[in-house]
N, C-alpha and C positions, 0 to 999 in steps of 0.2 A: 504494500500500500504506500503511495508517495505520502513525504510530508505534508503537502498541502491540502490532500484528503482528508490525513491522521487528525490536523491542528483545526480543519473544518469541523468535523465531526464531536472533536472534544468541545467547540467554543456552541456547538449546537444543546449538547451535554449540559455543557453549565449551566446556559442560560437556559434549558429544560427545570433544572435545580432552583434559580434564583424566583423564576416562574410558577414555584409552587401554590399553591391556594392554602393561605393562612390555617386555614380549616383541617386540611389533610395534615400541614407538617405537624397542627399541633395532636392531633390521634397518632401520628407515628410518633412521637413524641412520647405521649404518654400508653405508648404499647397498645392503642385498640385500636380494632378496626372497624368499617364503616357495617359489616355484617353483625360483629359484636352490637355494637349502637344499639343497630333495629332491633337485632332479638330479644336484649333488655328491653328496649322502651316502647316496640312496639310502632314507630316512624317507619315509614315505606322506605326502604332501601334506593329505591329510584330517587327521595325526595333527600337522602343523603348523597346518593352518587353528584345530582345536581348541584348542593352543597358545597362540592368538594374542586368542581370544575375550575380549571387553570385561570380563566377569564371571569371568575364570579370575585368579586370584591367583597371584601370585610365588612362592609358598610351597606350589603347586602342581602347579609344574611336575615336568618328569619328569627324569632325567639321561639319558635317550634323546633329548631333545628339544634338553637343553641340551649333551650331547655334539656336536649337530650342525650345531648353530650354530657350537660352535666349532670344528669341522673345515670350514665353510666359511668361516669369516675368520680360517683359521688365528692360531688362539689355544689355549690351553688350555681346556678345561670350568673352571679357576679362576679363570681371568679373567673368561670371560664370565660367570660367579657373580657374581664383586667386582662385576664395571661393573654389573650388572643389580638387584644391593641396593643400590648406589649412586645409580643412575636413580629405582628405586622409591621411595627415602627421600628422593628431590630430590623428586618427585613428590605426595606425601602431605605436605607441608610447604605 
């Protein structure tokens, strides 16, 4: 593979990475996944997958979405607010 493929594909990479949806780094984050969620809480899986999408912003989200997160890592819906502006602002920096 030439360099200029190799350095293409990594810099596609990253910016795959920096591109995450605040949502999903913060469930990898804290070890669950968006399957786990639903079956605790009972939220449609499609209405997490949508959630979680590359293009959906922070400021987007729903408190259906984010209530259910926090009832699966038992937390409150304010916390997982703080942590999640707090991730997002780590993130855009």
């Amino acid at each position: 593979m030439s360099q200029k493929l190799s350095t293409s594909i990594e810099n596609k990479w990253k910016g795959h990475l920096n591109q995450m949806n605040a949502l999903q780094e913060y469930l990898n984050q804290n070890g669950v996944t968006r399957y786990q969620v639903a079956k605790q809480t009972g939220i449609a899986n499609t209405t997490l997958a949508n959630a979680v999408k590359e293009t959906k912003p922070l400021s987007g989200q729903t408190v259906k979405v984010i209530t259910a997160v926090a009832q699966a890592l038992s937390k409150t819906p304010g916390q997982v607010l703080d942590d999640l502006i707090e991730l997002d602002e780590d993130n855009s920096k």
